[in-house]
matplotlib code that plots the C-alpha trace (Angstrom):
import matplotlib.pyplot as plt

x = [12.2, 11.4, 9.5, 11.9, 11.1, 12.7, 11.7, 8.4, 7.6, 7.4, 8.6, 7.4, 8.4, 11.8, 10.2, 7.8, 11.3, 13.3, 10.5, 10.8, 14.4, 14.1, 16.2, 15.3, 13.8, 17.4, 19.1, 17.8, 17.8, 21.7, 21.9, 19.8, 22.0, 24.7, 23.0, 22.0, 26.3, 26.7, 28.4, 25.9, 24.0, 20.0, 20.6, 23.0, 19.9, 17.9, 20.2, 18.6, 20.3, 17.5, 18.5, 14.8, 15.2, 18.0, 17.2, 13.8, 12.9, 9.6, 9.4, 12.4, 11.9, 14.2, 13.4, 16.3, 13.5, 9.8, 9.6, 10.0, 7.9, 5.4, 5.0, 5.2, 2.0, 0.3, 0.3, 2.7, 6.2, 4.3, 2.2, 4.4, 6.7, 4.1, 3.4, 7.3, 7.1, 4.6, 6.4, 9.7, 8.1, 6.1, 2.6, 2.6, 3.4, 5.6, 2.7, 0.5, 3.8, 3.4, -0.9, -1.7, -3.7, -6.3, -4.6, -5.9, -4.1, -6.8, -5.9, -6.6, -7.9, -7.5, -10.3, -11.4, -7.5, -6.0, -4.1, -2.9, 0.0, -0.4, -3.6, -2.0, -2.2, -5.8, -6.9, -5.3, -7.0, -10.7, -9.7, -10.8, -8.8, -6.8, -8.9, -12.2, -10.5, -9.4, -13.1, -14.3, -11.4, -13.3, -16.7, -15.9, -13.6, -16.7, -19.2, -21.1, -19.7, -19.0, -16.1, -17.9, -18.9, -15.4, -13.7, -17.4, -15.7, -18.2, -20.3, -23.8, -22.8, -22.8, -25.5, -28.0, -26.1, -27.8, -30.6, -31.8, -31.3, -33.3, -37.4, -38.8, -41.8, -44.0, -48.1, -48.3, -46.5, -43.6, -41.9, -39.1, -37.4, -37.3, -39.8, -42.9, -42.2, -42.2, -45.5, -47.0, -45.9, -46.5, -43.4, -40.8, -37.9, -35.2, -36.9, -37.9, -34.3, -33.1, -35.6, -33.9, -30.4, -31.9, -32.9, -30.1, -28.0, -30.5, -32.3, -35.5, -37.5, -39.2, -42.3, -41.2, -39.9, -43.1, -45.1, -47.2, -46.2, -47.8, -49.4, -50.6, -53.5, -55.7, -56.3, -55.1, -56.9, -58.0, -59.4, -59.7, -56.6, -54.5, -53.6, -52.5, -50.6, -50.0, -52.0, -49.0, -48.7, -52.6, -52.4, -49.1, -51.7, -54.4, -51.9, -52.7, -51.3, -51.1, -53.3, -55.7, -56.1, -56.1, -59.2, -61.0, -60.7, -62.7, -65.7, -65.3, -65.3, -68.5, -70.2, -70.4, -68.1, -68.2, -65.1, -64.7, -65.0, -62.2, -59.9, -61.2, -58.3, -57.3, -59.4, -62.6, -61.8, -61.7, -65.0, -66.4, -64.9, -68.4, -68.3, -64.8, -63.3]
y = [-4.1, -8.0, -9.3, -10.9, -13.5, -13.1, -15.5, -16.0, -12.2, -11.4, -8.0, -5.9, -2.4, -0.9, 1.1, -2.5, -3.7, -0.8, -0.1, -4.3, -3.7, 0.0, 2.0, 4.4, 3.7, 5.4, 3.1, -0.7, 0.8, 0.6, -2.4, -3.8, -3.1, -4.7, -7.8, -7.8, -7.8, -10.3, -8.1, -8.7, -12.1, -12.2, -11.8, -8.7, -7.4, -7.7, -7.3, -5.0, -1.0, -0.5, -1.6, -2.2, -5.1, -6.9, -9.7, -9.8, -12.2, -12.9, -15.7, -17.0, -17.4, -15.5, -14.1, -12.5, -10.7, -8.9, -11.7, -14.3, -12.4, -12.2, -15.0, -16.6, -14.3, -14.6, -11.1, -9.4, -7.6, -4.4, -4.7, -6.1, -3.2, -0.6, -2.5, -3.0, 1.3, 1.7, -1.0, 1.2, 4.3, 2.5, 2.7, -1.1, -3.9, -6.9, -9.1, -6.8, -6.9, -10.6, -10.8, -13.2, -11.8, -13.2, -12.7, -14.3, -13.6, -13.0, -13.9, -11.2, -12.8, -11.6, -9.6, -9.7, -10.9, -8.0, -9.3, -7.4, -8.5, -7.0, -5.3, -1.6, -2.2, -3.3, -0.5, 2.3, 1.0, 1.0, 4.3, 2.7, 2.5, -1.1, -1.4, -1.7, -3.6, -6.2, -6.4, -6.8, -9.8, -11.4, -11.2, -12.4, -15.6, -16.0, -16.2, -12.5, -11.0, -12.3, -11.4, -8.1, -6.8, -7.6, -5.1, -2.8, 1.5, 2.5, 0.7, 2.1, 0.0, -3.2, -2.0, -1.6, -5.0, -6.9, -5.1, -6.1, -10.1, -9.2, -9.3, -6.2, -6.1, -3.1, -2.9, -7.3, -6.6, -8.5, -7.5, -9.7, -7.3, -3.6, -3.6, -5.3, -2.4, 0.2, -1.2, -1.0, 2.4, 3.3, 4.3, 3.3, 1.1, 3.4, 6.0, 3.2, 3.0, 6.1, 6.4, 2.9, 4.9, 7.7, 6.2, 4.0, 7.3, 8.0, 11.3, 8.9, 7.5, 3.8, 5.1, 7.6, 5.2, 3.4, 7.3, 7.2, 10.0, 13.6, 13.9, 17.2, 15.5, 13.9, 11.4, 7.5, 5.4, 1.6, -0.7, -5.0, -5.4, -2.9, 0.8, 3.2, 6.5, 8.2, 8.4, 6.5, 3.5, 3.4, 4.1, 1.4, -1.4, -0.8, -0.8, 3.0, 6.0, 8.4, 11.1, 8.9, 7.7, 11.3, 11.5, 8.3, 9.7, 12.6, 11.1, 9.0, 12.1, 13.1, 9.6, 9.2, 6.0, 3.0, 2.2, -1.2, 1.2, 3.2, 0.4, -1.5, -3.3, -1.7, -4.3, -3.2, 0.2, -0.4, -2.1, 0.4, 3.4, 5.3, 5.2, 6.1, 9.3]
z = [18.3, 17.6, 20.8, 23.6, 26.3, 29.7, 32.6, 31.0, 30.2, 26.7, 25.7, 22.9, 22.9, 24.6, 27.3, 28.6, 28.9, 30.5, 33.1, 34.1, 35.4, 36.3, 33.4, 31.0, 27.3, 26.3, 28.7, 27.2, 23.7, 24.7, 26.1, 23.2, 20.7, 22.2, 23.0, 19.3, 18.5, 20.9, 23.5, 26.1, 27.5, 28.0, 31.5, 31.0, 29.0, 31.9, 34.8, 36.9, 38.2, 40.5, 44.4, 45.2, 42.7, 44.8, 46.8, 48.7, 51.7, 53.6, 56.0, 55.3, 51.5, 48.8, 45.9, 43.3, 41.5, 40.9, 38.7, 41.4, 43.9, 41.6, 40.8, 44.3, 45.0, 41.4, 41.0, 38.4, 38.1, 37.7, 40.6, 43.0, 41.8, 43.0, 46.3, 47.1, 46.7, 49.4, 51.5, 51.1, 51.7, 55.4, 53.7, 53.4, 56.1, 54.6, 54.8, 52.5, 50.4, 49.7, 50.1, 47.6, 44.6, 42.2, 39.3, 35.7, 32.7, 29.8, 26.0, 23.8, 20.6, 17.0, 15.6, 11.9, 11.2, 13.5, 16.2, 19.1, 21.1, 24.3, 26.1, 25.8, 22.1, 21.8, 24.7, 22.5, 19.3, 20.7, 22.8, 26.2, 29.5, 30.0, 33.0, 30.8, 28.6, 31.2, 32.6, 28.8, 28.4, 31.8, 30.4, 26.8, 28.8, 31.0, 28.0, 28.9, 25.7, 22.4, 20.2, 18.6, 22.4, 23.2, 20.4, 20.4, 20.5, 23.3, 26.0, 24.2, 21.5, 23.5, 25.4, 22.5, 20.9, 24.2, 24.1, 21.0, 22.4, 24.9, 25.0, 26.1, 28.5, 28.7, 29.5, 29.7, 26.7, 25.3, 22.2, 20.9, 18.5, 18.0, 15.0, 17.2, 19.7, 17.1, 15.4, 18.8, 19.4, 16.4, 14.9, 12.3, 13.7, 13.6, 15.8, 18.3, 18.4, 19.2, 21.8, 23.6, 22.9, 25.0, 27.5, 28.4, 28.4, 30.9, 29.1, 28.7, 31.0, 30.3, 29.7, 27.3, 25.2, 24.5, 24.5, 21.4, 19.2, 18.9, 15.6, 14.1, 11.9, 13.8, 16.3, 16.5, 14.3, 15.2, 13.0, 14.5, 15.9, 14.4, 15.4, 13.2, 14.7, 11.0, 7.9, 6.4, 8.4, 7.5, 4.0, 3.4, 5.6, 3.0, 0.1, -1.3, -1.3, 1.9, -0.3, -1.2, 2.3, 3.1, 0.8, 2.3, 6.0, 4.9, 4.0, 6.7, 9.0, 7.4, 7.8, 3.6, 4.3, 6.8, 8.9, 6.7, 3.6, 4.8, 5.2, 2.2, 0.2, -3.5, -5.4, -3.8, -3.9, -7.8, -7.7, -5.6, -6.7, -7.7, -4.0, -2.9, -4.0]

ax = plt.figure().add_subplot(projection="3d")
ax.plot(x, y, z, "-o")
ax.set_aspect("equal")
plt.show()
């Protein structure tokens, strides 16, 4: 169905409109159709079957509808409707009935061209509750999220989006991006990463994350102000290849080379090369 207005509340599907004035999905199809031939007014569309929807007074104040009332306390049709239950059934006084709410309406904006026209719509598409949707829509309105946390499919996604924008502090340490972390740990970027990942699903602890890693050949290697936790991240510093770094440790080991030697740049490897292997 094309999208109705009624008393300010814009309709988009036949069962949003048949639970507003209490009928079945079946029920305002029928009614639709003949509003459609001109049989039937707006407010015959809309006239309401349900006797809890009659007129509704509190403190000498009427109201003809959940609309009205709703309005009156800023809340919504849908949950005064629930409230005015409990009030039937004694859960509720009157008073609680009508407690004012803090209710703000949030706009859902388009994303990438796709525009959604009401939050059910937008909730079903990222396959998260309307509830986490709504507290997104309050964020993104407040300036917490931008438009990509906003429409992000799971909260590790938005949680590694603001991670990255955030410094990271470890050991009087502070890293700016993921790649100075890794460097200092001594790992490649994407496996810093998945260690952050980890540990905001909680299977790593801080510490863990910035663990230098196990290495099955050899020790850590320093040279100024750089350490080296593979023979690769060495060998790609120097600018050779990881067997021929492979080769330079050795006589390093056995004292044939100096530390300088070792980590001597191609060029004076090729001057030097009687003495490098």
């Amino acid at each position: 169905m094309k999208a109705i207005t009624y008393q300010g509340i814009t309709f988009t599907t036949y069962q949003q409109a048949a639970d507003f004035i209490g009928i079945s999905k079946v029920g305002f199809s029928k009614r639709f159709q003949k509003y459609k031939a001109g049989i039937y007014s707006l407010d015959n569309l809309f006239k309401s079957c349900h006797p809890n929807k009659k007129e509704i007074s509190y403190h000498g104040k009427k109201f003809n509808s959940y609309v009205e009332a709703a309005k009156y306390i800023g809340s919504t049709p849908e949950t005064f409707g629930r409230r005015h239950k409990q009030y039937e059934n004694g859960e509720i006084s009157l008073d609680k009935l009508f407690r004012r709410t803090k209710y703000t309406p949030y706009e859902l904006p388009a994303y990438h061209g796709r525009k959604f026209t009401i939050k059910k719509e937008a909730a079903s598409f990222l396959k998260i509750s309307q509830t986490a949707l709504t507290r997104r829509l309050k964020y993104y309105h407040s300036g917490k999220y931008d438009l990509d946390d906003l429409f992000s499919k799971t909260p590790n996604e938005i949680r590694n989006r603001h991670a990255k924008k955030t410094p990271l502090q470890f050991a009087d340490q502070t890293f700016d991006t993921y790649q100075q972390a890794a460097d200092y740990v001594g790992i490649s970027q994407p496996a810093f990463s998945n260690r952050i990942k980890k540990y905001y699903l909680g299977s790593y602890t801080f510490n863990q994350v910035f663990e230098a890693p196990k290495h099955t050949h050899g020790n850590v290697i320093k040279y100024k102000d750089h350490t080296f936790y593979t023979y690769k991240a060495a060998s790609e510093f120097i600018g050779i290849s990881y067997n021929s770094f492979s080769k330079r440790l050795k006589k390093y080991k056995s004292d044939a080379i100096t530390l300088d030697e070792l980590f001597a740049k191609p060029d004076v490897f090729r001057t030097n090369q009687n003495k490098f292997g």
